[in-house]
DSSP file (Angstrom, degrees, kcal/mol; ACC not computed):
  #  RESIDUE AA STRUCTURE BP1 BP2  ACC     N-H-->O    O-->H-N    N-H-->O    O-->H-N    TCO  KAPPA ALPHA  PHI   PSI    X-CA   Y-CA   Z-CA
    1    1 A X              0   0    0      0, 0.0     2,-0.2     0, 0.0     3,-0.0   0.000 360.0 360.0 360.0 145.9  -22.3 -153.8   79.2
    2    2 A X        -     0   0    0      1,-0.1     3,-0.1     4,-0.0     2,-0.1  -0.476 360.0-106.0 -79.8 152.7  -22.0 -151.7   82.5
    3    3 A X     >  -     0   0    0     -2,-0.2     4,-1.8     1,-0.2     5,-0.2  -0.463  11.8-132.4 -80.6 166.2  -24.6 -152.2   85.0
    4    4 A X  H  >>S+     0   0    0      2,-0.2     4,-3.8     1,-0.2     5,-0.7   0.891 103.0  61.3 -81.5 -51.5  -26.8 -149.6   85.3
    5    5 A X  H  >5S+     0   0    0      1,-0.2     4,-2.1     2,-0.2    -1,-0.2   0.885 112.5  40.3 -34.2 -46.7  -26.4 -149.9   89.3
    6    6 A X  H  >5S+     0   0    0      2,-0.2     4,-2.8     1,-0.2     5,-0.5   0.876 104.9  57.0 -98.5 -53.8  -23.1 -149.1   88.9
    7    7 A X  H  X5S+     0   0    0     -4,-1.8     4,-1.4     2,-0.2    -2,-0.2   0.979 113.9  47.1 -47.5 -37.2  -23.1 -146.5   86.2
    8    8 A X  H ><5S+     0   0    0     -4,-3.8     3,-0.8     2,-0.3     4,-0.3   0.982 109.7  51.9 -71.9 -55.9  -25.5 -144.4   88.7
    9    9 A X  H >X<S+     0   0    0     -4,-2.1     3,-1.8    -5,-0.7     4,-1.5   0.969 118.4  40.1 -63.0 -48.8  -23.2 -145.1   91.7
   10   10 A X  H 3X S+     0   0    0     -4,-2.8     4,-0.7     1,-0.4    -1,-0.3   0.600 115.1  50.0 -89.8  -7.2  -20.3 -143.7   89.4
   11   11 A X  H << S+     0   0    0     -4,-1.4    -1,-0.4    -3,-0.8     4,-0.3   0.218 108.0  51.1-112.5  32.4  -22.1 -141.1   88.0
   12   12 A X  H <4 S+     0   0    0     -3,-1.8     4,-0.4    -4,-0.3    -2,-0.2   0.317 111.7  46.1-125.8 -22.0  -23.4 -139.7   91.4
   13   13 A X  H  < S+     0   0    0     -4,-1.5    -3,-0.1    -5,-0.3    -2,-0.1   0.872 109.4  63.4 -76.8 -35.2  -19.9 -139.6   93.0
   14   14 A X  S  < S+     0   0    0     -4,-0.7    -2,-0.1    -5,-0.3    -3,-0.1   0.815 111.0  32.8 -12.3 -78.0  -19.4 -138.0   89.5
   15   15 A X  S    S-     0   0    0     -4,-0.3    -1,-0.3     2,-0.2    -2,-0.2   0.384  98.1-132.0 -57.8 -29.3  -21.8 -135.2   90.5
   16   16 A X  S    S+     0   0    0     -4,-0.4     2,-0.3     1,-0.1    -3,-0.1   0.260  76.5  78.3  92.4 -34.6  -21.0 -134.9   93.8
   17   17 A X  S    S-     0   0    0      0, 0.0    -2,-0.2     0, 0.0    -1,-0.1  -0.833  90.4 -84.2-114.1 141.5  -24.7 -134.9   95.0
   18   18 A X        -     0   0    0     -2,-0.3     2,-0.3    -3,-0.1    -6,-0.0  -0.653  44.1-159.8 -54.3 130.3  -27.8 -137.7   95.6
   19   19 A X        -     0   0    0    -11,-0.1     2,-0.7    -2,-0.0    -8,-0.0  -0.834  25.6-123.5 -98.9 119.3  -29.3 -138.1   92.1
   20   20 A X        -     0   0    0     -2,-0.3     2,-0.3     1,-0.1    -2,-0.0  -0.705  38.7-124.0 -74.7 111.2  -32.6 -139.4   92.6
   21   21 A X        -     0   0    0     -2,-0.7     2,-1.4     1,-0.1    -1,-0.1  -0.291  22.7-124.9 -69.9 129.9  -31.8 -142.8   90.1
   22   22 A X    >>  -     0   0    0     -2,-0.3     4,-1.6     1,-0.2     3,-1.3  -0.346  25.7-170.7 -83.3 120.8  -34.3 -142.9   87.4
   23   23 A X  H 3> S+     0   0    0     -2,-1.4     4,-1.1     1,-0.3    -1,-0.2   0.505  89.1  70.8 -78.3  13.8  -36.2 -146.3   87.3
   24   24 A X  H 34 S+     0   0    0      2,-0.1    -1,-0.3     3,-0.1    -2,-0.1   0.900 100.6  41.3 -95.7 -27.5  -37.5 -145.4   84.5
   25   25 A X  H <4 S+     0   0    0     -3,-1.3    -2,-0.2     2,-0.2    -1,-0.1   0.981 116.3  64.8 -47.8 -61.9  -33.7 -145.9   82.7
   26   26 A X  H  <        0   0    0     -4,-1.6    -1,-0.1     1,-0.3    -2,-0.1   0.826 360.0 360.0  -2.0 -89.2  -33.6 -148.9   84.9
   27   27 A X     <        0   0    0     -4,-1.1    -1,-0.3    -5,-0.1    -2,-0.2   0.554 360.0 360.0 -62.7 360.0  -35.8 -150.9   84.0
């Protein structure tokens, strides 16, 4: 499984923009 950390860092270069990461996925 991918980390979550890391899926957000790759899906926010992804996007281009800060994406506030949702903790609620997080957790």
């Amino acid at each position: 499984m991918i980390d979550f950390k890391t899926f957000a860092h790759l899906a926010q270069i992804d996007l281009g923009e800060p994406q506030p990461k949702p903790t609620s996925v997080e957790g």
